[in-house]
C-alpha positions as CSV (number, residue, x, y, z in Angstrom):
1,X,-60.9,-49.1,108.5
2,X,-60.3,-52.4,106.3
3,X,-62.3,-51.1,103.3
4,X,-60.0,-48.1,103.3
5,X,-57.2,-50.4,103.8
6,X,-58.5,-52.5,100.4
7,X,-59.3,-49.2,98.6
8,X,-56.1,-47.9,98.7
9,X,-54.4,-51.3,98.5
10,X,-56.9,-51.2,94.8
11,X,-55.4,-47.7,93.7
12,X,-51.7,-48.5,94.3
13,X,-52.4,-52.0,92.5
14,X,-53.5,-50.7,89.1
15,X,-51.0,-47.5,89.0
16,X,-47.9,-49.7,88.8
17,X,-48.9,-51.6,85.9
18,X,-51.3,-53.0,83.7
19,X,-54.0,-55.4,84.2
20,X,-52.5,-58.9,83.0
21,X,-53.8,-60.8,80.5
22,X,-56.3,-63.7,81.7
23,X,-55.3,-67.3,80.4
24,X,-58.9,-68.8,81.5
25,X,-62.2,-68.1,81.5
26,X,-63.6,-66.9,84.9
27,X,-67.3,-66.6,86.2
28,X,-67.3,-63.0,84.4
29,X,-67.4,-64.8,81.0
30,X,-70.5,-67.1,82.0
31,X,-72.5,-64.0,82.1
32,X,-73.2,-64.1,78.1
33,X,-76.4,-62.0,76.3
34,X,-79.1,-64.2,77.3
35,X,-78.3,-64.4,80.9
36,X,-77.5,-60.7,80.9
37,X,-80.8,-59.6,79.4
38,X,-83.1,-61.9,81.4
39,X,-81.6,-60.6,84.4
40,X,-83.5,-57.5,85.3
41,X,-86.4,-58.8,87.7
42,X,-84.9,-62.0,89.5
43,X,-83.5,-62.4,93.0
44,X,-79.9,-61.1,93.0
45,X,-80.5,-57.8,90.8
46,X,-81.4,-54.4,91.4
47,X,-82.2,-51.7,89.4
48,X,-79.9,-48.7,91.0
49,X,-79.9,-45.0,89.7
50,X,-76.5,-44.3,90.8
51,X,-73.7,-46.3,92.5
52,X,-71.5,-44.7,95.0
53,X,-67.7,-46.3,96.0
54,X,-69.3,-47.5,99.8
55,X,-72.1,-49.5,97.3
56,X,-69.3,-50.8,95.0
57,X,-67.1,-52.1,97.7
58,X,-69.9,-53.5,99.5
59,X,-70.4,-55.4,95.9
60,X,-67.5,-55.9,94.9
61,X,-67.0,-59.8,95.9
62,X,-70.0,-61.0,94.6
63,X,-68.5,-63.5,91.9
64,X,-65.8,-65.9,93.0
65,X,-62.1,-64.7,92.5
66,X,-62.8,-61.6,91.2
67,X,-62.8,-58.0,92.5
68,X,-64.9,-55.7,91.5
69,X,-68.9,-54.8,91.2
70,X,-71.0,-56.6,88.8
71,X,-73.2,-53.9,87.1
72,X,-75.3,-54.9,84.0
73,X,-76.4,-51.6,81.6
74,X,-79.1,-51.5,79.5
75,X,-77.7,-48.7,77.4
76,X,-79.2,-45.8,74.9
77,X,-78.9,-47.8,71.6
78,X,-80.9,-50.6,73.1
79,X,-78.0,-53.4,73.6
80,X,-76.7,-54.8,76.7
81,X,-73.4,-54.4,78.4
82,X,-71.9,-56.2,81.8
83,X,-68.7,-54.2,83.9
84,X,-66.8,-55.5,86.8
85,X,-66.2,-51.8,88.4
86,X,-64.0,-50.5,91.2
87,X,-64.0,-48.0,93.2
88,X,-60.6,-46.8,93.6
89,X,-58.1,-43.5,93.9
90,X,-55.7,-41.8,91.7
91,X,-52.6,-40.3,92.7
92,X,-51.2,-37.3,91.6
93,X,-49.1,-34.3,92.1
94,X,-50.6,-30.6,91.8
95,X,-46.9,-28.9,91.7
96,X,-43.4,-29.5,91.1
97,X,-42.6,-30.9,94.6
98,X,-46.0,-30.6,95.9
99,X,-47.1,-32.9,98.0
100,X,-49.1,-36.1,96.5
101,X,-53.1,-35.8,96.5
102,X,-55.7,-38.4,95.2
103,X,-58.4,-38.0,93.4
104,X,-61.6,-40.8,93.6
105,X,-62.5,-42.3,90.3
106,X,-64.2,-45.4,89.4
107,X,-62.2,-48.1,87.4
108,X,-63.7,-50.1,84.8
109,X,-61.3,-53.2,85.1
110,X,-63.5,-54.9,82.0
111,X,-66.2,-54.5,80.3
112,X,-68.8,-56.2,77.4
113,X,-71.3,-54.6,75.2
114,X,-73.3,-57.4,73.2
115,X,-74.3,-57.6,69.8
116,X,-77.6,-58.8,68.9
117,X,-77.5,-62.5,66.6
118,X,-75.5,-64.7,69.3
119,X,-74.7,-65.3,73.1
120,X,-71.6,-64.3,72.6
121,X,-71.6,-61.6,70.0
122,X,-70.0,-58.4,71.1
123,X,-69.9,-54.9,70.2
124,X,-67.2,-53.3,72.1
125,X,-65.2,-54.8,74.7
126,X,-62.4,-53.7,76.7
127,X,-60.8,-53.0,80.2
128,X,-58.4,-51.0,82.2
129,X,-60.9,-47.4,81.8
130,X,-60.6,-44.4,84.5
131,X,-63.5,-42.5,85.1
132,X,-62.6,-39.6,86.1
133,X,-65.4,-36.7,87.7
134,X,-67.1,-35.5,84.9
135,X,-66.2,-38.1,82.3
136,X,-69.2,-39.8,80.3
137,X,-68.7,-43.8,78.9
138,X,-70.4,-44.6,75.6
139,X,-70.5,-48.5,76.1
140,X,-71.8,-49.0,72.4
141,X,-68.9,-47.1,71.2
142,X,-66.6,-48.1,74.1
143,X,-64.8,-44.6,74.5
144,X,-64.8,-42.1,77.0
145,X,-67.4,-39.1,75.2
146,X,-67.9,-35.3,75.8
147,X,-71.1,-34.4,77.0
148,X,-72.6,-33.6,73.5
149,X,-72.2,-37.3,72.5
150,X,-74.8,-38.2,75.1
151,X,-72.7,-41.6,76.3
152,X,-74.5,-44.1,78.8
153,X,-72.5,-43.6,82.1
154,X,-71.7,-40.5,83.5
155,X,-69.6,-40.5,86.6
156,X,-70.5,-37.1,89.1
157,X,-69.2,-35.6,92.1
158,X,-71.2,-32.4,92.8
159,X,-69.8,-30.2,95.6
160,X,-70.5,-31.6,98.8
161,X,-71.1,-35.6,97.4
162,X,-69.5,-38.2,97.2
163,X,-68.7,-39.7,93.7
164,X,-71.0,-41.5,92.1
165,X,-71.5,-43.5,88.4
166,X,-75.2,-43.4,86.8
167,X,-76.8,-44.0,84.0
168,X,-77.3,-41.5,81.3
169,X,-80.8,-40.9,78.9
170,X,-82.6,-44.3,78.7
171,X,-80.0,-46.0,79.9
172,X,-80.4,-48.5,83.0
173,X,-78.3,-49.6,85.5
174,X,-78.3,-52.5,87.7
175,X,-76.6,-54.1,90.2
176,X,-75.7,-57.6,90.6
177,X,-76.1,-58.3,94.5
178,X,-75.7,-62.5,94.2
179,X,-74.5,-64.7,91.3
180,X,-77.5,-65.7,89.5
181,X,-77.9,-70.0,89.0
182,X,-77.8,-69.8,84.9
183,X,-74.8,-68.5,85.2
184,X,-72.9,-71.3,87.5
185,X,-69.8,-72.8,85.5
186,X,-70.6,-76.3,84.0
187,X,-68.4,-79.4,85.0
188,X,-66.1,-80.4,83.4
189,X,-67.4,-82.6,79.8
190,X,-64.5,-85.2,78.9
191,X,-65.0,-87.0,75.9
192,X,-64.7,-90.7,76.1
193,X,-63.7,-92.4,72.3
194,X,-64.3,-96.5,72.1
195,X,-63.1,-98.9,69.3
196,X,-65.4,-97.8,66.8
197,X,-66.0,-94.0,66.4
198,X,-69.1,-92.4,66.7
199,X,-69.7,-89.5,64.6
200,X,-71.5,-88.0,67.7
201,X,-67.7,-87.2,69.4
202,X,-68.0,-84.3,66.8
203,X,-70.5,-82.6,69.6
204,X,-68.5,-80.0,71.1
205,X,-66.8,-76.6,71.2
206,X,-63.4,-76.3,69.4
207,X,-60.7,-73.5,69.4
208,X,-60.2,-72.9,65.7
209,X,-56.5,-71.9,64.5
210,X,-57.2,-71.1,60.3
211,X,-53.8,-70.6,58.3
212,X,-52.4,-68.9,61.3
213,X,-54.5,-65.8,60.4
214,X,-57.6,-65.9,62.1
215,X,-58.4,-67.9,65.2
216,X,-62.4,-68.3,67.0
217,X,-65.1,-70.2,69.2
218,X,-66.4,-73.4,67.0
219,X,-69.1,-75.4,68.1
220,X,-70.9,-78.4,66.4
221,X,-74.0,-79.9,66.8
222,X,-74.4,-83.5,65.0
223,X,-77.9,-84.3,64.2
224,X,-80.2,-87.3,62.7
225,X,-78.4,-88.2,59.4
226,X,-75.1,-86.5,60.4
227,X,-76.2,-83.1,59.8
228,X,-73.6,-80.7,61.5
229,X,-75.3,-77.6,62.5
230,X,-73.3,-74.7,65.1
231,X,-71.8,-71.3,65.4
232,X,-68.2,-69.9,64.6
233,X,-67.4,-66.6,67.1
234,X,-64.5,-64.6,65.5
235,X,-61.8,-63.5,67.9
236,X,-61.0,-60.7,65.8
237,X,-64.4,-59.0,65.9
238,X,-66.5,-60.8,68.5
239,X,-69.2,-61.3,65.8
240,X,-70.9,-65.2,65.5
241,X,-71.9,-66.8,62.2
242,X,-73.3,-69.6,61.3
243,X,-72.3,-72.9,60.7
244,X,-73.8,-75.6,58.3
245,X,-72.0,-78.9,57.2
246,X,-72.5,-82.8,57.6
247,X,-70.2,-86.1,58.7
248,X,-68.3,-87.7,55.9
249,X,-67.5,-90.7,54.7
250,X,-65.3,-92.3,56.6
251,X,-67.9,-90.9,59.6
252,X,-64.7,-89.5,61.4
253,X,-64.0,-86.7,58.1
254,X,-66.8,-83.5,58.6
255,X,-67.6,-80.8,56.0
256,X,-68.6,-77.2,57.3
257,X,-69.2,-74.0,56.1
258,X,-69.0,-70.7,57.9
259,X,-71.3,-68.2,56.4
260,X,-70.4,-64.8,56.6
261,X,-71.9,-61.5,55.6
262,X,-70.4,-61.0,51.9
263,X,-68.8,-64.5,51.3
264,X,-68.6,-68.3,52.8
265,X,-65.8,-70.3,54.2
266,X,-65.5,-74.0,53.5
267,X,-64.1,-76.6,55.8
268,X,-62.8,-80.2,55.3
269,X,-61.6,-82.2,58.8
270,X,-60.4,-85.4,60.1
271,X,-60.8,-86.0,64.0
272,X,-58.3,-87.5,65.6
273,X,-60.2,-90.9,66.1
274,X,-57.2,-92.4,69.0
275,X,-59.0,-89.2,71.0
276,X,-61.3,-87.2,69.8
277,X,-59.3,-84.1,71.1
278,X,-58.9,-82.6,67.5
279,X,-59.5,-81.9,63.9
280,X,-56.8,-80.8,61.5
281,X,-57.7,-80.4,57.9
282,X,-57.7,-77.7,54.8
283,X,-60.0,-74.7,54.5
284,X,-61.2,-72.9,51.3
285,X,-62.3,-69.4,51.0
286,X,-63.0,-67.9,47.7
287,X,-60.6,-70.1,46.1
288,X,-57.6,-69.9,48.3
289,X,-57.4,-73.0,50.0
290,X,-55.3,-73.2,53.8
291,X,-54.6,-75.7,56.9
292,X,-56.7,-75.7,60.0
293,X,-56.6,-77.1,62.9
294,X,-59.2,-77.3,65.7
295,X,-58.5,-78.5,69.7
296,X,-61.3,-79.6,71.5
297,X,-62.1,-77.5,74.2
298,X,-63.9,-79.4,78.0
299,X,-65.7,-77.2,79.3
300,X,-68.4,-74.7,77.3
301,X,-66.5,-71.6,78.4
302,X,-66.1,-70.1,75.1
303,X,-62.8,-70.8,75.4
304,X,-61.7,-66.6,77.1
């Protein structure tokens, strides 16, 4: 009777309004590519071939503050995707002055399909997606597909069953039953300046803010010699590239470069040396030099 109660309670949620915009990063973020690939095979995940609304809601409390199943796919083009599903209901109305009827769907309230080359790289990504009987999900493409596309998810409900979600081709399909250790949030990692700076406060993951155009993940690695090595995740596409660069002279300036695919982006930066908390400098792509500004971020989240 109280699973009803919460199914319905779901349904009514999501038809009023959109899903609001998260200000944080969650346990749902934690699950990057690596942890999402190795997880087939360890206590806490299990292979399913389809996924009814009782399994879902029986599921769908399995990470802290958030509602909704866990499934992992392994889907057709051979890259990995986690969901946070629900099962839930839609109303609607047959005729003018009919009375209301509801129809069981599943609801995918967000999704990630990775990119291979980072942790963090992704695909497609989205949230807010019906599934309605007889709809097909193409997680690569991250659209809902007729059945000539193929897709990865195909959501039945054959006379006389109940709904159900499974996977489509070579796609796989599992369930997560228990959050897995790897991906347990990291305390919190505040940076502690003395009198004299250390070039090693440049360890750490930045949100970058370039000429007010283009925003992303940065993180830096300092090495022997002052060798800055790290990634830069792009906001706009969800892709990672690589970072190269070195500590200046005086050790608190750094010089970086972001390499993309057809061209290179070169940084120059001063951290705050009072804090640590930031770096602010100019940026220079293909001669067309900008302001940037970086702000420390304390824990490893990525920053969602």
């Amino acid at each position: 009777m109280v699973r009803s109660f919460l199914l319905g309670l779901v349904t009514t949620c999501w038809c009023f309004g959109p899903t609001l915009s998260r200000v944080r990063a969650d346990a749902f973020d934690l699950y990057t590519l690596p942890i999402v690939a190795g997880a087939p095979g360890k206590e806490g995940v299990r292979e399913v071939s389809e996924l009814t609304p009782e399994v879902i809601l029986a599921n769908s409390q399995v990470l802290p503050n958030l509602e909704g199943a866990v499934v992992l796919v392994a889907t057709n083009d051979n890259r990995w995707a986690k969901l946070l599903v629900l099962a839930a209901r839609h109303k609607y109305t047959a005729a003018v002055g009919g009375e209301p009827q509801f129809i069981p769907i599943f609801r995918i309230e967000r999704y990630v399909t990775f990119r291979e080359g980072g942790e963090r790289s992704v695909q497609a990504t989205g949230q807010g997606i019906s599934l309605f009987p007889g709809f097909r999900f193409h997680l690569d493409w991250g659209q809902v597909v007729p059945e000539a596309l193929g897709g990865d998810l195909h959501v039945t409900a054959e006379s006389g069953k109940k709904l159900s979600l499974r996977p489509i081709g070579k796609a796989r399909m599992f369930l997560l039953t228990r959050p897995l250790p790897e991906a347990a949030p990291q305390g919190v990692r505040r940076l502690e300046t003395g009198e004299k700076f250390d070039p090693q406060y440049f360890n750490g993951t930045y949100r970058l803010h370039d000429d007010g155009r283009r925003t992303g993940i940065l993180r830096l690695a300092v090495g022997e010699g002052g060798d800055i090595t790290g990634t830069f995740v792009s906001d706009a596409n969800g892709r990672e590239y690589s970072v190269q660069g070195s500590v200046g002279r005086p050790n608190y300036k750094v010089q970086f470069v972001v390499q993309f695919p057809q061209t290179q982006q070169e940084f120059t930066g001063f951290m705050f040396t009072g804090n640590g908390k930031a770096l602010a400098g100019i940026s220079k792509m293909e001669e067309r030099e900008t302001g940037f500004y970086a702000l420390r971020l304390e824990t490893d989240d990525g920053g969602r």
